[in-house]
VOZA-546349 format. One record per residue (C-alpha): residue number from 1; x, y, z. Coordinates in steps of 0.05 Angstrom, whole numbers. Example, Ala and Ser with C-alpha at 12.3 -4.5 7.8 and 13.67 -1.06 7.14 Angstrom:
residues 2
REC   seq        X        Y        Z
REC     1      246      -90      156
REC     2      273      -21      143
end
This chain:
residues 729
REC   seq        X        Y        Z
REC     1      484      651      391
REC     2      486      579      365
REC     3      403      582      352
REC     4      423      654      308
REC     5      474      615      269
REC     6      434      556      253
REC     7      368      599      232
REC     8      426      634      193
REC     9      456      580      160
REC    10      382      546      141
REC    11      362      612      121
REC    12      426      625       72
REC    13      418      555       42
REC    14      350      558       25
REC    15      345      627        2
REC    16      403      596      -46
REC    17      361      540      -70
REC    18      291      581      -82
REC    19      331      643     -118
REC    20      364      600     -167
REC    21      338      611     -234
REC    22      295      558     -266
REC    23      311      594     -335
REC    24      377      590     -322
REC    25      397      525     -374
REC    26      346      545     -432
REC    27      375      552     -500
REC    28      370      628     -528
REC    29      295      616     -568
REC    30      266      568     -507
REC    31      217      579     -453
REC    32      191      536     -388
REC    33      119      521     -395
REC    34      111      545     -323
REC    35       31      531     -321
REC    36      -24      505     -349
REC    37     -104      531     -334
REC    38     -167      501     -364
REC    39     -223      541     -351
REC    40     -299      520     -374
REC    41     -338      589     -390
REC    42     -404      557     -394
REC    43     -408      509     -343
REC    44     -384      528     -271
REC    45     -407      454     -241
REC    46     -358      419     -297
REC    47     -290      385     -274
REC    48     -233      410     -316
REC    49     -200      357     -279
REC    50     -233      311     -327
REC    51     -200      351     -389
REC    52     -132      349     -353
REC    53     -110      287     -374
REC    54     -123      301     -448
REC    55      -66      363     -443
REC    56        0      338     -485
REC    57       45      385     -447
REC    58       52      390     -370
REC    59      100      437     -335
REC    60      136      409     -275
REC    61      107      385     -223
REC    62       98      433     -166
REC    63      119      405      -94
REC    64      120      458      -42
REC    65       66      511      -49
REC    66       82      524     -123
REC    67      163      510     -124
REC    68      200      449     -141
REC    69      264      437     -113
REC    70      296      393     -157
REC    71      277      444     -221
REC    72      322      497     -169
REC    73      381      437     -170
REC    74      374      413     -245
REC    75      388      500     -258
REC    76      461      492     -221
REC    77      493      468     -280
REC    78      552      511     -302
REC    79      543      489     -372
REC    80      614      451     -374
REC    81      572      387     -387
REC    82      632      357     -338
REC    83      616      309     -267
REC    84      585      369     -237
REC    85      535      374     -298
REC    86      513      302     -295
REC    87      507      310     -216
REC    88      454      350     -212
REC    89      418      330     -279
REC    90      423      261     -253
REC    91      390      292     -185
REC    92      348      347     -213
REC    93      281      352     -255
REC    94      306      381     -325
REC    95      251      436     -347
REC    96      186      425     -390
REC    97      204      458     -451
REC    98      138      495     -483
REC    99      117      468     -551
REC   100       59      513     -594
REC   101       51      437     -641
REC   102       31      401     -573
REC   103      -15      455     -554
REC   104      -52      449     -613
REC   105      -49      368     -608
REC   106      -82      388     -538
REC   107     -138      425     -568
REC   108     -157      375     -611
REC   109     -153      328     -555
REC   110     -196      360     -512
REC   111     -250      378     -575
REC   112     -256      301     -588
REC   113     -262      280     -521
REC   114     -314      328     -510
REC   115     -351      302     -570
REC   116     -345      233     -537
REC   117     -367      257     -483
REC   118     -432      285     -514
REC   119     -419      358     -526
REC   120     -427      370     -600
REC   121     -399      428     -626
REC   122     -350      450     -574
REC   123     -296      504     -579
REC   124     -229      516     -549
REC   125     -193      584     -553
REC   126     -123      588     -523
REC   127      -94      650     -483
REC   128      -10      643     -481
REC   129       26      695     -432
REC   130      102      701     -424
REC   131      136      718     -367
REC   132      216      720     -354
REC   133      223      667     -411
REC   134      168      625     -374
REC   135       95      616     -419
REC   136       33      616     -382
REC   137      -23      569     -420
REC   138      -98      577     -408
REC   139     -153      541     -445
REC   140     -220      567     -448
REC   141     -273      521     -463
REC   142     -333      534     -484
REC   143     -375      473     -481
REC   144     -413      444     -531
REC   145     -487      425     -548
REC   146     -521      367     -507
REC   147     -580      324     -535
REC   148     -630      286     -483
REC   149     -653      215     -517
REC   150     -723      224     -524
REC   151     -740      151     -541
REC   152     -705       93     -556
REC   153     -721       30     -603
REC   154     -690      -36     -608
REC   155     -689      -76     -670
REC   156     -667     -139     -644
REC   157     -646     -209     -694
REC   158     -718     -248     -698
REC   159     -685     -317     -697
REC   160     -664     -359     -637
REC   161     -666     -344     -553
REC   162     -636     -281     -566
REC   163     -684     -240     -571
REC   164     -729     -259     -511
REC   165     -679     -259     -470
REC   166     -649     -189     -495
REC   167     -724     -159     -481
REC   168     -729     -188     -402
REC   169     -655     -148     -389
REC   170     -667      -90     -415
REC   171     -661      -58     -346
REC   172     -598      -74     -351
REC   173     -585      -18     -401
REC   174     -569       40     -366
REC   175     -584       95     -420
REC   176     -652      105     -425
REC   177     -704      158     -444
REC   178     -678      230     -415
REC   179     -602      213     -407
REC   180     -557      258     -452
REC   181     -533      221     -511
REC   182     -464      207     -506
REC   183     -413      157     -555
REC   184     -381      144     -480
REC   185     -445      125     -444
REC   186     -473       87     -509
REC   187     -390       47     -506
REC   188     -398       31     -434
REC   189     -465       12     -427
REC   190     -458      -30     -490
REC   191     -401      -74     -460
REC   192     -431      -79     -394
REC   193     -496     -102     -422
REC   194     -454     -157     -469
REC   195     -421     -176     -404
REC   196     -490     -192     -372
REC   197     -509     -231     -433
REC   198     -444     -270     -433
REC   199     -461     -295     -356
REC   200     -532     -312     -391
REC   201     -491     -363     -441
REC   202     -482     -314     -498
REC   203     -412     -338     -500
REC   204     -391     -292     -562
REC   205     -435     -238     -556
REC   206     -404     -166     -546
REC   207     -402      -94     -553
REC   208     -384      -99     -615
REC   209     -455     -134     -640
REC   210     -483      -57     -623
REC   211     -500       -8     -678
REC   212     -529       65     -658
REC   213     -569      112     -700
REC   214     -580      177     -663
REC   215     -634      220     -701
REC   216     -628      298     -675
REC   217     -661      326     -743
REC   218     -728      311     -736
REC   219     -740      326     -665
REC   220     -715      400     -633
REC   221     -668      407     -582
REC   222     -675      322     -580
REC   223     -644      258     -609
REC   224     -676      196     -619
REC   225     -636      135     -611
REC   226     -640       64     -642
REC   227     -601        8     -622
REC   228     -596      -45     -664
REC   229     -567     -111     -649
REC   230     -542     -154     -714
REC   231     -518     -223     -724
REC   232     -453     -192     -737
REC   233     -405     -152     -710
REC   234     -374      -83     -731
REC   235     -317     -108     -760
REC   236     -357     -162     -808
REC   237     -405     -157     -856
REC   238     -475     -188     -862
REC   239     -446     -239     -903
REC   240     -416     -270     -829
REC   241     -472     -265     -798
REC   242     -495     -329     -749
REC   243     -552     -337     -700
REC   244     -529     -318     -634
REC   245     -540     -369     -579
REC   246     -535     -395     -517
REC   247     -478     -441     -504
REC   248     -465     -497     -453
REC   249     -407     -529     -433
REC   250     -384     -600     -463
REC   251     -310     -611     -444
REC   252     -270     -583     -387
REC   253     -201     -610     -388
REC   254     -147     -581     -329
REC   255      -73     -599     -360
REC   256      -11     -585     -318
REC   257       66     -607     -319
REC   258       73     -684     -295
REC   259      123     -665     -247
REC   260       67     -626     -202
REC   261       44     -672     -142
REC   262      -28     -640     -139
REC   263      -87     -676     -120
REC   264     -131     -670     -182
REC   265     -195     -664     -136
REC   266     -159     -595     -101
REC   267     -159     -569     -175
REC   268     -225     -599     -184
REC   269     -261     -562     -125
REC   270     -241     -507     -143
REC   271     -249     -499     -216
REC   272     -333     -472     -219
REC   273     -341     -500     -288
REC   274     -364     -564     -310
REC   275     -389     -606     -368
REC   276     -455     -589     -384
REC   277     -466     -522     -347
REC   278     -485     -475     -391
REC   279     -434     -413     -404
REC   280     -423     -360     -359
REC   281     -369     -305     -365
REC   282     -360     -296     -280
REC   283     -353     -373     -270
REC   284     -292     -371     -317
REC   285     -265     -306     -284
REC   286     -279     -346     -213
REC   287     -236     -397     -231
REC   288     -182     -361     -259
REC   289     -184     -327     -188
REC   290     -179     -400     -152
REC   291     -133     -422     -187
REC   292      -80     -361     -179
REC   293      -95     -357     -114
REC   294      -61     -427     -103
REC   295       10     -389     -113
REC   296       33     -448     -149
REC   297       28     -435     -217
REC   298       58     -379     -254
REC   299       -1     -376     -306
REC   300      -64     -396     -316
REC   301      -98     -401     -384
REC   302     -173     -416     -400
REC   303     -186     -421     -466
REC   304     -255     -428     -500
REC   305     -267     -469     -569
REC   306     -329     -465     -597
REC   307     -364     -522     -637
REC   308     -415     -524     -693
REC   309     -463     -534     -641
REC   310     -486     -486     -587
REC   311     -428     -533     -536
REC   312     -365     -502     -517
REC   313     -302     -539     -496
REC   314     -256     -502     -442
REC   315     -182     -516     -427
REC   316     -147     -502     -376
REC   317      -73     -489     -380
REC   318      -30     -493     -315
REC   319       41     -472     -314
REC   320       82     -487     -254
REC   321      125     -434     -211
REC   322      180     -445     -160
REC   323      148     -485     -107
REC   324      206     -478      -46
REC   325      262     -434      -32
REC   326      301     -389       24
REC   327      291     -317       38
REC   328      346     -276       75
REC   329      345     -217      117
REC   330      389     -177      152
REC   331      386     -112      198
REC   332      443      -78      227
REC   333      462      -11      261
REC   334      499       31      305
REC   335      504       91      335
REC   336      563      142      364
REC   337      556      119      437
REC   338      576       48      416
REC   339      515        8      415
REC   340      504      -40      365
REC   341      454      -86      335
REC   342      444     -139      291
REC   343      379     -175      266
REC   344      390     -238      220
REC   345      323     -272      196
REC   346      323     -339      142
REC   347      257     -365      117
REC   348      239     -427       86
REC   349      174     -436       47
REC   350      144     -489        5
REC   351       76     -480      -29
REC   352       52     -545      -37
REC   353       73     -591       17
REC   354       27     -632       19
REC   355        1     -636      -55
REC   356      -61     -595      -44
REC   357      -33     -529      -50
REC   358      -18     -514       24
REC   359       26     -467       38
REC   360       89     -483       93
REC   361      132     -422      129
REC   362      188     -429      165
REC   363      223     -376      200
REC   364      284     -371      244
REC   365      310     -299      272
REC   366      354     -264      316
REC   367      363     -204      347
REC   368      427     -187      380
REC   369      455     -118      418
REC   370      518     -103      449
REC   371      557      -43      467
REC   372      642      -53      443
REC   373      683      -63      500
REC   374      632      -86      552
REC   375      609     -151      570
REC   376      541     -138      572
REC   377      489     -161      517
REC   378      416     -177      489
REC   379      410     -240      458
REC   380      339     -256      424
REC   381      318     -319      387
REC   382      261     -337      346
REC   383      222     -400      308
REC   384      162     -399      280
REC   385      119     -430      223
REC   386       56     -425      182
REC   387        9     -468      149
REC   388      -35     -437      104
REC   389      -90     -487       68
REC   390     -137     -459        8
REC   391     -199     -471       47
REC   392     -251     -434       83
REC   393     -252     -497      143
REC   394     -308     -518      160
REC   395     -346     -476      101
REC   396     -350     -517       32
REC   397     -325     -496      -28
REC   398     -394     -484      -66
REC   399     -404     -423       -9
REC   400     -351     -379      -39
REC   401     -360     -361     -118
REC   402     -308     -321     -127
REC   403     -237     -326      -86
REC   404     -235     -370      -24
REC   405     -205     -346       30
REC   406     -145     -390       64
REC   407     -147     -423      123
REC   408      -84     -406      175
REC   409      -52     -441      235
REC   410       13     -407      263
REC   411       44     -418      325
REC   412      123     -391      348
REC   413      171     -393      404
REC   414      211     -331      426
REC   415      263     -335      478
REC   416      306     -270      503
REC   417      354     -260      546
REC   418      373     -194      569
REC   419      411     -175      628
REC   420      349     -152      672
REC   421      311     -219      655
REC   422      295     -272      614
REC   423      232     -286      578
REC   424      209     -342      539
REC   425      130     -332      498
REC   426       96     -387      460
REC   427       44     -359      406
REC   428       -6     -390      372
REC   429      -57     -358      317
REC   430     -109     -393      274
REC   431     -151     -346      218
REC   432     -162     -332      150
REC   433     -134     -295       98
REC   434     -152     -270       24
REC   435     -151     -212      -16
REC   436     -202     -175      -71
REC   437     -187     -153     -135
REC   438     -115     -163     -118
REC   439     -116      -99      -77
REC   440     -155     -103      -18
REC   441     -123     -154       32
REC   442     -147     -182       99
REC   443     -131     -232      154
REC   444     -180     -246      202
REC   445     -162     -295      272
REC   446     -220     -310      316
REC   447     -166     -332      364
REC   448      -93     -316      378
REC   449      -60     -341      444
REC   450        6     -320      481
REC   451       31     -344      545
REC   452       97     -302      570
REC   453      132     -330      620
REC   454      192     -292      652
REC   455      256     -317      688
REC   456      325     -298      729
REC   457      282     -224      736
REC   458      338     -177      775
REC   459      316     -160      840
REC   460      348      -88      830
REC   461      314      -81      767
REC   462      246      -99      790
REC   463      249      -59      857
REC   464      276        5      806
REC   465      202        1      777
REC   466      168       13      833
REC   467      154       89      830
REC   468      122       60      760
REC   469       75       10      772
REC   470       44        7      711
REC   471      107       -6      676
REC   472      121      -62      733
REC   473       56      -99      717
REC   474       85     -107      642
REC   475      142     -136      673
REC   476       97     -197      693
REC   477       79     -279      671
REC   478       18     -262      628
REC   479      -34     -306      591
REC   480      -67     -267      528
REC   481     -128     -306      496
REC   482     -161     -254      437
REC   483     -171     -240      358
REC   484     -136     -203      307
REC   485     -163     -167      239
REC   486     -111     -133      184
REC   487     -140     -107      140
REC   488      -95      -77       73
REC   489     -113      -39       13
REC   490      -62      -15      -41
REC   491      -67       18     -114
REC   492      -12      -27     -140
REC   493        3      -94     -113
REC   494       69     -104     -161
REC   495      128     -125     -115
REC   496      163      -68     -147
REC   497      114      -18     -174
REC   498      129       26     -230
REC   499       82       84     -221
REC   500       46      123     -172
REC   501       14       82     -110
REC   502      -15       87      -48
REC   503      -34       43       11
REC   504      -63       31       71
REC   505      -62      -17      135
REC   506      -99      -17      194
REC   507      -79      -75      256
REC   508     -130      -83      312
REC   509     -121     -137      367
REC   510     -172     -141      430
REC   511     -157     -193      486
REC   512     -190     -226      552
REC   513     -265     -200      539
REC   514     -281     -279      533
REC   515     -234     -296      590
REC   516     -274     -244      634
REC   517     -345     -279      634
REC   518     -308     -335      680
REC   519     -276     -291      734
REC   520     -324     -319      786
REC   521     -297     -381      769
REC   522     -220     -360      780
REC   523     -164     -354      839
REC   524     -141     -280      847
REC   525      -69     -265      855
REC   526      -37     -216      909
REC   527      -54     -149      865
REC   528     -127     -178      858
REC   529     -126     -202      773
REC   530     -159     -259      760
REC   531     -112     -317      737
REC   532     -127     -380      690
REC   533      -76     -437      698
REC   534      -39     -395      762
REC   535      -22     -337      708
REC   536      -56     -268      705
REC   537     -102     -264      629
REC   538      -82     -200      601
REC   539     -150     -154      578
REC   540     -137      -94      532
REC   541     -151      -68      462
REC   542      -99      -50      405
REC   543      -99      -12      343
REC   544      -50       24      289
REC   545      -63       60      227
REC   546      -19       62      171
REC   547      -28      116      110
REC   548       30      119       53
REC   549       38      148      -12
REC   550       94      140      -66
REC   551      107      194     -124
REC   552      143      156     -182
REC   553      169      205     -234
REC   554      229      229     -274
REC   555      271      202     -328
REC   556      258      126     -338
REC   557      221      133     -270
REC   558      287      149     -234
REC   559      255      186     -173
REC   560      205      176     -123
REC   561      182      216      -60
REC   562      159      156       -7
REC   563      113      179       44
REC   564       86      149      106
REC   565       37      173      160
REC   566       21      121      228
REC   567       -6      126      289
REC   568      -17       68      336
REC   569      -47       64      414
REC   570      -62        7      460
REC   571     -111        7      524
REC   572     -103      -42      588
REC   573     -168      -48      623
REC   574     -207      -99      660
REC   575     -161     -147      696
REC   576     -105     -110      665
REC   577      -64      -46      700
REC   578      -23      -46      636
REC   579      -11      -74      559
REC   580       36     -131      554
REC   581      108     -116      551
REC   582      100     -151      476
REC   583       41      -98      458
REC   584       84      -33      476
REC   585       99       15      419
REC   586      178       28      413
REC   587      206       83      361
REC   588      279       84      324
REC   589      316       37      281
REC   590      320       30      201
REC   591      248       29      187
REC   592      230       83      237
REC   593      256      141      262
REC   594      331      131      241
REC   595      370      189      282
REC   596      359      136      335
REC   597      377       59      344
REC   598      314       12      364
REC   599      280       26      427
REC   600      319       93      445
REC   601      272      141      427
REC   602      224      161      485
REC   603      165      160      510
REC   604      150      237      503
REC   605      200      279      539
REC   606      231      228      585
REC   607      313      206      588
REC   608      343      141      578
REC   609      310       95      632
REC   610      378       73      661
REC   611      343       10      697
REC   612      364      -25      633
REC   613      441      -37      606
REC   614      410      -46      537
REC   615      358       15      527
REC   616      282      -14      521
REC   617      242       39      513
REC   618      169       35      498
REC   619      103       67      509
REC   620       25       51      491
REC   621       20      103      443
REC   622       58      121      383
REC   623       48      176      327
REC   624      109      173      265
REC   625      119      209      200
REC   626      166      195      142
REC   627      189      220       79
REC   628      238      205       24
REC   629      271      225      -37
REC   630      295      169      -74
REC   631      337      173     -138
REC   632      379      139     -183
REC   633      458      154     -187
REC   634      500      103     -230
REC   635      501       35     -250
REC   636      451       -1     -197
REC   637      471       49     -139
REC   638      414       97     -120
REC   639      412      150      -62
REC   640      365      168      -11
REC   641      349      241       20
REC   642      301      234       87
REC   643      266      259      148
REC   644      236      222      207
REC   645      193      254      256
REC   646      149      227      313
REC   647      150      193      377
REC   648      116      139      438
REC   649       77      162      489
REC   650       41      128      554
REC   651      -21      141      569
REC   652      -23      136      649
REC   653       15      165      698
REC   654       35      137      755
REC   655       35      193      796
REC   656      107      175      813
REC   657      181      214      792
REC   658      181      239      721
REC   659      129      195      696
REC   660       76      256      670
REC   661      149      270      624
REC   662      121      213      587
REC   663       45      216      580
REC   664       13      247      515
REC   665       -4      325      526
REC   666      -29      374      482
REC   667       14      427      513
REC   668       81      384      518
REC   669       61      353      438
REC   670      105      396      399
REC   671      167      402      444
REC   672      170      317      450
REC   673      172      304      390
REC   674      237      273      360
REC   675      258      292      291
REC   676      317      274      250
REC   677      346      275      174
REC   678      386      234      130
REC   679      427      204       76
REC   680      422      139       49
REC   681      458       97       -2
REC   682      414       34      -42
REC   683      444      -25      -84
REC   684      391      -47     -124
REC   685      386     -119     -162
REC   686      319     -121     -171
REC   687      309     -181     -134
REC   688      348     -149      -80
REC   689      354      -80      -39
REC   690      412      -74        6
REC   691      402       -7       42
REC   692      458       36       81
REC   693      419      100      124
REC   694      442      148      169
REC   695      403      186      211
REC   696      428      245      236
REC   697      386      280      303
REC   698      355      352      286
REC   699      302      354      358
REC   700      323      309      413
REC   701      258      313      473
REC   702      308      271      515
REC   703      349      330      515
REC   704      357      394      555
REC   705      364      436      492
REC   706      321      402      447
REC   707      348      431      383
REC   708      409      393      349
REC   709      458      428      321
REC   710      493      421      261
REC   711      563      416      295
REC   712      532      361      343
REC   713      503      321      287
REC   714      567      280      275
REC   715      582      260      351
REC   716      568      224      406
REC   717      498      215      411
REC   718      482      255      348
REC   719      475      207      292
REC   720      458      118      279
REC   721      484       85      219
REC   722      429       25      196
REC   723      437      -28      150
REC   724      381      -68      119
REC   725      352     -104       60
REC   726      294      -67       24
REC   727      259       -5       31
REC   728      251       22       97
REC   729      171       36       81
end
């Protein structure tokens, strides 16, 4: 009866939502431009995706198979213009309203980009429908006229290097005989060709020195193209016009506040140009790359003054950014059965300690649980810190033309104390790290070392693991010798970005393949693994896989949908039975699946492991999905709509109890996984998200009925409250 009603009350609601009129707040001689269609009658093979963005006018944005919902809540308005009016305007997507003047501004949009494009003499007819006050828009294109360049001559200036040098890159030019003439292809070529003659010492050569002459007259069906290459530019006249040369370097003065303690030979190895040198476009974009990649300055200038000679000065302008300071963070939450956490972290960094750029971090955290009114808790402290130098050690300088990667050394201490044992682990990791083109970002360590060492381990809760022994070997002093890679790419590396973006991350760690060519050479313990300094070397492999996407849209770019995808597994092999407690997967908390408090979600279909007072669930294997609707509401409060879904998973059974509950089946997949939804309230400063979410449970696989519903969400067990600072992904 409960299932009926909930299908009932899901049905009701969204039939409510989808039947809502999207008509509905139209003034009397409006209509929604519901869709637009660009269709090429000529050419099946072209992409009227390339046309698309040429359109004026766009109708909303569709988001599930055609519909938006936030068009649907916009159309609630009553019309009063009153607090319910600016509620859902606020939340909703207002509708496009069509416009016949931007349609034609389309047309002619799409005619001259064609023409650019190469396709003389294109036409565009329009088709307009309406519909239940909704207009239906569909180009048809009928594509123009394209010539093939049947030869092409260069009349080049006769005077100076120029010339000869010109002739030997002419490769370079990638229009040549046969390739449809184009104004874009003739543009693009024309800059990338002054580029490469810029890099040859042409320091002010450019597109812009270029004049085409495209005779289709005299030859049928055919053009024939000249390109001629004057002393002057198109925006001069003959009367400026100056051999063009080669130029070579004759000052290079670096100038920066007094109050910077910097080494002058750190900014010297890294600048790539010097007196003498003869110009080259790449070795000033090199430098500009070394430079910002020091993080201390917040520009960099390099200017370029040219002398009556063919000699060049170059200055280069430092400007100093905020060298040290504190970061704070905070996590917090709670759930109806009364547990509670809290997860303080302050950093100190400095980014030039020792006046050659080098980068110190500092970092102490916490993580506390409790439940109120019992004694019992689960204290966890952390310290760790970072040096990060701007050098490839033991590579030189001259080895790297472009960025060079940093040089890392990191090492921590973590001690915890629960009530079923104590464990103390000493890390240590030395890499490198860089990015490219300021999206693609990687660190690399050849070697990363732990050694885990546990104390006061309960007899009760040890012998309780036995039916698992898997999970007992985790439970074990462990020595991991390995490498890391992360590797990161993102469309828009702003701290706050203000469009559309995407990103991805994938994490791999392997450990004890080294170790293993020595086991001849090592004592055994009682369960037969090989041991280096009377500890067991852990030997497994590790990787995750993050995919996430962020829509940025409406008024003053008020909303975003944030999504995420990951999926993460670990393997024990070798001298291993099992991954290292620190390697496990765990699920729940604010950045995760947030019906749940950290740790309390799985693995697969199992129940709370009651071996431990504070709940410490993990698995080897974990799969999660997220998304988000994020909009503004007043002043610097925004609001947050959200569902989790996912879970952990082991990937061996020990044969024993309910252990197959928690390995990874096909046939079990759907039923364990946990799912939840949520409200969420932001304060945002800029420089500072604070974040309220709570998660309320919608399918619970630790449960007998599965389902959640809605009269359950609200107690015990049903919902988590998290706090935190900044997004949760």
């Amino acid at each position: 009866m409960k299932s009926v009603l909930r299908l009932s009350t899901i049905a009701i609601l969204t039939l409510a939502v989808i039947s809502c009129s999207t008509t509905r707040v139209l003034q009397e001689d409006q209509y929604r431009l519901a869709d637009n269609k660009i269709k090429v009658l000529n050419d099946s093979k072209f992409s009227t995706s390339e046309l698309s963005p040429y359109l004026k006018q766009k109708p909303n944005p569709s988001i599930i198979f055609g519909w938006n919902p936030f068009l649907s809540v916009y159309n609630w308005s009553n019309g009063k213009g009153k607090a319910w009016d600016k509620l859902v305007q606020k939340v909703g997507l207002a509708p496009v309203i069509y416009d016949a003047d931007l349609v034609e501004s389309s047309v002619e949009n799409i005619l001259t980009h064609l023409e650019y494009q190469g396709y003389y003499g294109s036409k565009v007819d329009t088709d307009i429908s309406v519909r239940k006050r909704k207009v239906f828009v569909t180009y048809n294109v009928l594509l123009g006229k394209q010539f093939p360049i049947s030869s092409i001559e260069y009349v080049l200036p006769e005077r100076g290097e120029f010339r000869s040098a010109f002739l030997q890159d002419t490769s370079k030019f990638a229009v040549k005989e046969g390739s449809f003439l184009s104004e874009a292809a003739l543009e693009t070529e024309s800059e990338k060709f002054g580029a490469a003659m810029r890099n040859e010492g042409f320091f002010d050569f450019n597109k812009n020195h270029f004049f085409f002459t495209a005779d289709t007259l005299s030859h049928k069906d055919e053009a024939a193209l000249t390109v001629t290459i004057n002393e002057y530019t198109r925006n001069e006249s003959a009367r400026n016009a100056h051999p063009i040369r080669k130029y070579y370097l004759d000052k290079v003065e670096i100038s920066y506040p007094e109050n910077l303690k910097i080494r002058p030979k750190v900014l010297k190895d890294l600048t790539t140009l010097a007196p003498g040198q003869i110009y080259s476009e790449d070795a000033v974009n090199n430098t500009y790359n070394r430079l910002s990649a020091l993080k201390i300055f917040s520009t960099v200038n390099i200017g370029m003054t040219p002398k009556d000679t063919n000699l060049v000065d170059c200055s280069i302008t430092l400007n100093q950014s905020k060298l040290q300071g504190f970061k704070v963070n905070l996590e917090a939450s709670t759930n109806s059965s009364g547990l509670f956490g809290i997860s303080p972290q302050l950093s100190y960094y400095h980014k030039n300690i020792f006046r050659g750029g080098e980068m110190l971090n500092l970092s102490f955290m916490g993580n506390f649980q409790f439940k109120f009114n019992e004694s019992v808790r689960s204290n966890e402290f952390g310290v760790s810190g970072g040096l990060s130098f701007p050098k490839f050690f033991p590579l030189p300088y001259s080895m790297f033309p472009g960025a060079v990667p940093r040089t890392d050394v990191n090492v921590s201490y973590n001690y915890q104390d629960r009530p079923e044992y104590t464990r103390n682990i000493i890390s240590t990791s030395y890499g490198y790290s860089g990015n490219v083109n300021n999206r693609f970002f990687y660190q690399a360590y050849p070697l990363q070392m732990n050694i885990v060492k546990l104390f006061n381990l309960d007899s009760d809760f040890y012998n309780s693991l036995a039916a698992d022994p898997f999970l007992r070997n985790a439970y074990q002093n462990h020595f991991d010798l390995g490498s890391g890679l992360m590797l990161y790419y993102t469309t828009d590396a702003e701290s706050i970005p203000k469009s559309t973006y995407m990103y991805s991350r994938f994490q791999f760690d392997i450990a004890g393949n080294i170790l293993s060519c020595f086991n001849n050479l090592m004592n055994q313990d009682s369960n037969g693994a090989r041991m280096i300094w009377n500890t067991p070397y852990s030997q497994f492999v590790r990787g995750e896989l993050t995919l996430g996407r962020t829509w940025i849209f409406g008024r003053n770019t008020g909303q975003a949908i944030a999504t995420r995808i990951l999926a993460g597994a670990g393997y024990a092999y070798g001298n291993s039975t099992a991954l290292p407690f620190e390697k496990h997967f765990y699920a729940g908390g604010s950045n995760s699946l947030r019906g749940w408090q950290t740790r309390t979600v799985g693995p697969g279909l199992s129940q709370m492991d009651d071996s431990f007072v504070i709940p410490n669930q993990t698995g080897d294997m974990k799969l999660e999905a997220n998304i988000e609707y994020r909009f503004n509401m007043f002043w610097k409060v925004a609001g947050a709509l959200f569902v989790d879904a996912g879970n952990i998973w082991n990937l061996r059974s020990s044969g024993e109890g309910d252990s197959d509950k928690s390995m990874f089946r096909w046939d079990t997949f759907g039923e364990s996984i946990a799912a939840n939804w949520g409200l969420g309230v932001r304060l945002d400063f800029s420089f500072l998200l604070l974040r309220v979410d709570m998660g309320m449970k919608i399918h619970d696989p630790a449960r007998v009925q599965k389902w959640v519903t809605p009269d359950q969400w609200l107690k015990r067990d049903g919902f988590a409250v998290h706090f935190g600072v900044g997004y949760p992904f």
